[in-house]
C-alpha positions, 0 to 999 in steps of 0.5 A: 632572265637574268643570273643571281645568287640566293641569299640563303645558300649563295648558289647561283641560279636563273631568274625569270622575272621578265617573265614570272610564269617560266620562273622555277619560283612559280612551280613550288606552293608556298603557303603565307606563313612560309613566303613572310619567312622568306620576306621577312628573313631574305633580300630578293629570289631564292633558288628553286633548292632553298624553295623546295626546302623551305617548302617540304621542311618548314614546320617538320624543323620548326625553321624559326621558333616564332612560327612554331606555334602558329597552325600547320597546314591542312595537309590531309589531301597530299599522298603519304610518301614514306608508304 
């Protein structure tokens, strides 16, 4: 384990690299147009924050315009939350 800080939002958090699995980057499903935003746009970890935003706000927001038009995931099988 091992402290960093988050490129993104500069908060400190716990990395987990020695062992990937207990990592909090391991719960949050990136889809690949998401996680080359991040490689292409950030050095090393985010924290679970930035993750779990990029995860839920990525194509509501349009986070960089170069990925707007690209498709949006199929998100038909996910439960509507705002019921």
């Amino acid at each position: 384990m091992m402290e960093k800080i988050c490129p993104r939002c500069g908060g400190c958090f716990i990395c987990s690299n020695d062992s990937i699995m207990d990592c909090h980057c391991a719960s949050i499903s990136l889809d690949a147009t998401q996680r080359n935003f991040i490689a292409e746009n950030y050095k090393g970890c985010l924290c679970n924050d930035c993750l779990r935003l990029i995860q839920e706000t990525f194509y509501s927001v349009k986070i960089n315009p170069r990925y707007a038009s690209k498709p949006r995931p199929n998100l038909s099988n996910r439960k509507n939350t705002q019921e």
